[in-house]
N, CA, C and O of each residue as an XYZ file, in Angstrom:
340
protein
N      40.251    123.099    168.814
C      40.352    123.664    167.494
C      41.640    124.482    167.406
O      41.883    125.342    168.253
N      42.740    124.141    166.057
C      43.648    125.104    166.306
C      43.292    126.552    165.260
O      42.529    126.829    164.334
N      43.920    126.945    165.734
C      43.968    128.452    165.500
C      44.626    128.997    164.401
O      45.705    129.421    164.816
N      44.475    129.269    162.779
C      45.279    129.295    162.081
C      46.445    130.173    162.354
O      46.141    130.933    163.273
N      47.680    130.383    161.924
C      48.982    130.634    162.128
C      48.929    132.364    161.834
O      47.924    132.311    161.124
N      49.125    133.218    161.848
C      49.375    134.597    161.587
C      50.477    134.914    160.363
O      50.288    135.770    159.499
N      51.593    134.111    160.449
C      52.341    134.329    159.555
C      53.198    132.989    159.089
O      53.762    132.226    159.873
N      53.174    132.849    157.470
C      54.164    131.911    156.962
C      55.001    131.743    157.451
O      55.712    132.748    157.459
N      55.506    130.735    158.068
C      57.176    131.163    158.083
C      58.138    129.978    156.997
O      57.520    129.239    156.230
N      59.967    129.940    157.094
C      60.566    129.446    155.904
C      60.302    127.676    155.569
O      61.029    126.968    154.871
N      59.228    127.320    156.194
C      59.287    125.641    156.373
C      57.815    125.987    155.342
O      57.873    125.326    154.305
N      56.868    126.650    155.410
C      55.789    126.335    154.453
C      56.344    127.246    153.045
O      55.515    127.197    152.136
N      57.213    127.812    152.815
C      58.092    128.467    151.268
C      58.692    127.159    150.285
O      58.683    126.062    150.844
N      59.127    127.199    149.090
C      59.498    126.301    148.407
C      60.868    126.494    148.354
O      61.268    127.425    149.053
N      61.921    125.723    147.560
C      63.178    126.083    147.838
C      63.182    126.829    147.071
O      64.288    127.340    147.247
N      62.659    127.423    146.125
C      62.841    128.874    144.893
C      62.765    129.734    145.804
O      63.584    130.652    145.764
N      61.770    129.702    146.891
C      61.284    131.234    147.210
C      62.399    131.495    148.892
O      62.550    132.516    149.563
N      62.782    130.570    149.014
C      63.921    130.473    150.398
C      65.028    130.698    149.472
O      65.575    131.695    149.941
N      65.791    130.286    148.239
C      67.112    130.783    147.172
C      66.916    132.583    146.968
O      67.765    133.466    147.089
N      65.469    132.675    146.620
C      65.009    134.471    146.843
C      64.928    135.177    147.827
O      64.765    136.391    147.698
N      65.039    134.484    149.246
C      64.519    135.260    150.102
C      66.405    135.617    150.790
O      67.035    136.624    151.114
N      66.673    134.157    150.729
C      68.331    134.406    150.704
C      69.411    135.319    150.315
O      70.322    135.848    150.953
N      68.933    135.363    148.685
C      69.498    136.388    147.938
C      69.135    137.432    148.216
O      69.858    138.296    147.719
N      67.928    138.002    149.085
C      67.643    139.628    149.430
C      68.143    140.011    150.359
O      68.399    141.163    150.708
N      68.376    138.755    150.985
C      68.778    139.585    152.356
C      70.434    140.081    152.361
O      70.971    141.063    152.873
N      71.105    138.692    151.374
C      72.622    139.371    151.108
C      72.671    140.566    150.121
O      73.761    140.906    149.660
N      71.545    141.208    149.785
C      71.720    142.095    149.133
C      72.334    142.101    147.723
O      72.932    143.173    147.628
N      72.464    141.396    146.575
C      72.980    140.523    145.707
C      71.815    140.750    144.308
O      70.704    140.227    144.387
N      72.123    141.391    143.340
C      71.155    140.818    141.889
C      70.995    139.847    141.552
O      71.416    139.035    142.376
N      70.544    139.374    140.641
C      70.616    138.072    140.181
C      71.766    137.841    138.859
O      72.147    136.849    138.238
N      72.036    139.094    138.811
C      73.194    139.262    137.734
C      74.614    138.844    138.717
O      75.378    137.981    138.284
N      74.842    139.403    139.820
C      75.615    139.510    141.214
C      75.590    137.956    140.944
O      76.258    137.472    140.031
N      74.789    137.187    141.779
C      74.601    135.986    142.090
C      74.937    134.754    141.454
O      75.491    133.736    141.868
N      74.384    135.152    140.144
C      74.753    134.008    138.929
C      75.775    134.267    138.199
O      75.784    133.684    137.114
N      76.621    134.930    138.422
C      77.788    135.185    138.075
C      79.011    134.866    139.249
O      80.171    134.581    138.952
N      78.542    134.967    140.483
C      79.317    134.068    141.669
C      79.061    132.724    141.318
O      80.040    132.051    140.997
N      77.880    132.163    141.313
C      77.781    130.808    141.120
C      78.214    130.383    140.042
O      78.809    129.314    140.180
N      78.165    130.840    138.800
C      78.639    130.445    137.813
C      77.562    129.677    136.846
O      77.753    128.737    136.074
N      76.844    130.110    137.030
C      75.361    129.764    136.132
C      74.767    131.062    135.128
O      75.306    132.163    135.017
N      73.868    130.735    134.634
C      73.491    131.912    133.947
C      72.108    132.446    134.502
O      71.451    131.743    135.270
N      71.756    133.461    134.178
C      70.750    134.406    134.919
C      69.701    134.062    134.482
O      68.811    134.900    134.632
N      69.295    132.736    133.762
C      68.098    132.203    133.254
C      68.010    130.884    134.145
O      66.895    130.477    134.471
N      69.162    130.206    134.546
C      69.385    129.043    135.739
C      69.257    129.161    136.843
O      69.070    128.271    137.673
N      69.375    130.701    137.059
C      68.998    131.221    138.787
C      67.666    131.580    139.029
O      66.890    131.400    139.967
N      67.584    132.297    137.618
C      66.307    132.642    137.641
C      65.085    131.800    137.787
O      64.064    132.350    138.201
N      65.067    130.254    137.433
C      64.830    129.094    137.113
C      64.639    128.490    138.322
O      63.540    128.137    138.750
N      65.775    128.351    138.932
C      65.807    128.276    140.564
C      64.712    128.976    141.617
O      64.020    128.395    142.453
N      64.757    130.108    141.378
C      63.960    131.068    142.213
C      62.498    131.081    142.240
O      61.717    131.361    143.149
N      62.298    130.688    140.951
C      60.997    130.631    140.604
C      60.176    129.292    140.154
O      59.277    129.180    139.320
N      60.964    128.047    141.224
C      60.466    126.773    140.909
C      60.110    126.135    139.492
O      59.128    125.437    139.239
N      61.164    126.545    138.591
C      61.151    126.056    137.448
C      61.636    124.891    137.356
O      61.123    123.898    136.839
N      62.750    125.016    137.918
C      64.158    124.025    138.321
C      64.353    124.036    139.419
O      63.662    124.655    140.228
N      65.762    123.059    139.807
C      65.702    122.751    141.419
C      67.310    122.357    140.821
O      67.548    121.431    140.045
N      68.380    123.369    141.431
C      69.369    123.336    141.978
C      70.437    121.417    142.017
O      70.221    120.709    143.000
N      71.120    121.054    141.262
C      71.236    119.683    141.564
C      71.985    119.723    142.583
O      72.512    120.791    142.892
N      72.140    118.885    143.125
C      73.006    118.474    144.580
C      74.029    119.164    145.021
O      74.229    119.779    146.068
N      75.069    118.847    143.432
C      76.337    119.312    143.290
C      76.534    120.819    143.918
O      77.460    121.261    144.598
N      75.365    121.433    143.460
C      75.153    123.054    143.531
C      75.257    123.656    144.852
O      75.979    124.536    145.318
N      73.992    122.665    145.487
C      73.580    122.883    147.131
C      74.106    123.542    147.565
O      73.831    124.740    147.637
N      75.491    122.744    148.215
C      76.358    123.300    149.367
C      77.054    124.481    148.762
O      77.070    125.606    149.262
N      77.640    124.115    147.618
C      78.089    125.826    147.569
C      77.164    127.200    147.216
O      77.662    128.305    147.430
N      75.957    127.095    146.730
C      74.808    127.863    146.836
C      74.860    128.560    148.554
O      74.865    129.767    148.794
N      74.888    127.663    149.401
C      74.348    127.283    150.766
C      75.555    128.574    151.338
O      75.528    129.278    152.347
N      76.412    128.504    150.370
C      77.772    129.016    151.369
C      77.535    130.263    151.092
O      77.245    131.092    151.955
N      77.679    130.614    149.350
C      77.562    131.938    148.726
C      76.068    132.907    149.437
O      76.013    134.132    149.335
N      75.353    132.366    149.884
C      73.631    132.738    150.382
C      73.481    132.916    151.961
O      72.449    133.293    152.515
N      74.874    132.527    152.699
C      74.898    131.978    153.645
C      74.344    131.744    154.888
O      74.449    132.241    156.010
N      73.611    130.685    154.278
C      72.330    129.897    155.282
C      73.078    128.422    155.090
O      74.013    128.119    154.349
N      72.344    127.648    156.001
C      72.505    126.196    156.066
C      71.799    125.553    155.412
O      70.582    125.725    155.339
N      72.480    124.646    154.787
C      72.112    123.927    153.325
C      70.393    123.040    154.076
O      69.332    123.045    153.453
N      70.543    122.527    155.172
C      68.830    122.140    155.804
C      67.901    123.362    155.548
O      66.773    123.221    155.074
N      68.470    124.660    155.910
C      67.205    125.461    155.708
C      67.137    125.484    154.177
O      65.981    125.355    153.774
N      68.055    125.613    153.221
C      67.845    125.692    151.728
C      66.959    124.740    151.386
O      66.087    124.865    150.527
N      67.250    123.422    152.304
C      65.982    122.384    151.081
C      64.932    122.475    151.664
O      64.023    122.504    150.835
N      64.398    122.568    153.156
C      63.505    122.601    153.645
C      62.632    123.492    154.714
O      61.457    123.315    155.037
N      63.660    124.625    155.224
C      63.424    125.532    155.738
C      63.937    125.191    157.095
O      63.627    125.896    158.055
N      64.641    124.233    157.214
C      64.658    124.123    158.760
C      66.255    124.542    159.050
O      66.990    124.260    158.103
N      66.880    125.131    160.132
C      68.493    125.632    160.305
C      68.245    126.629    160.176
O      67.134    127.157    160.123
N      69.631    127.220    160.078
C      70.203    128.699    160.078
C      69.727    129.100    158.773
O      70.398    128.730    157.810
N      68.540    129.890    158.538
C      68.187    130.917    157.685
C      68.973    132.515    157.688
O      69.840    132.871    158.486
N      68.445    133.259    156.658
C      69.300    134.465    156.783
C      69.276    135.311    158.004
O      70.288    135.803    158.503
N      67.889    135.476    158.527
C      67.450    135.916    159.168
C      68.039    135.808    160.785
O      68.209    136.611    161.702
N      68.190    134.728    160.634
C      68.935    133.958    161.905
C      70.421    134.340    162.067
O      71.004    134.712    163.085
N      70.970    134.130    160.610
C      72.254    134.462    160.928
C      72.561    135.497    160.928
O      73.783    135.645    160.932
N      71.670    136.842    160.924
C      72.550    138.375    161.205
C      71.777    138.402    162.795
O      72.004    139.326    163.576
């Protein structure tokens, strides 16, 4: 019998809530953020909160500005924030 897990970690999160968890750790608003990216604060916001999903184009430079590895952005797997400080 296994043993349920103690804690979530970034592979069971969605990509909204790994784009949020990203953005906290760089310390960044969403005013900050969507104004680097060049979107509006209703498109990030959108993002974050699995409204929408980021198109392709976005990814990698999302990936850079957040800076985690674009694998952990879609799926949790790579260099998360956490990892990289």
């Amino acid at each position: 019998m296994l043993a349920p897990r103690a804690t979530a970690d970034a592979t069971d999160d969605t990509i909204g809530g790994r784009i949020s968890l990203a953005r906290d750790a760089i310390k960044l608003s969403i005013e900050e953020i969507s104004a680097i990216a060049g979107v509006t604060e209703e498109t990030w916001i959108s993002w974050e909160n699995d409204r929408a999903e980021p198109r392709a184009n976005r990814l990698d430079m999302m990936a850079g500005i957040l800076q985690v590895n674009i694998a952990w952005l879609l799926d949790g797997r790579g260099t998360g924030p956490v990892e990289a400080r």
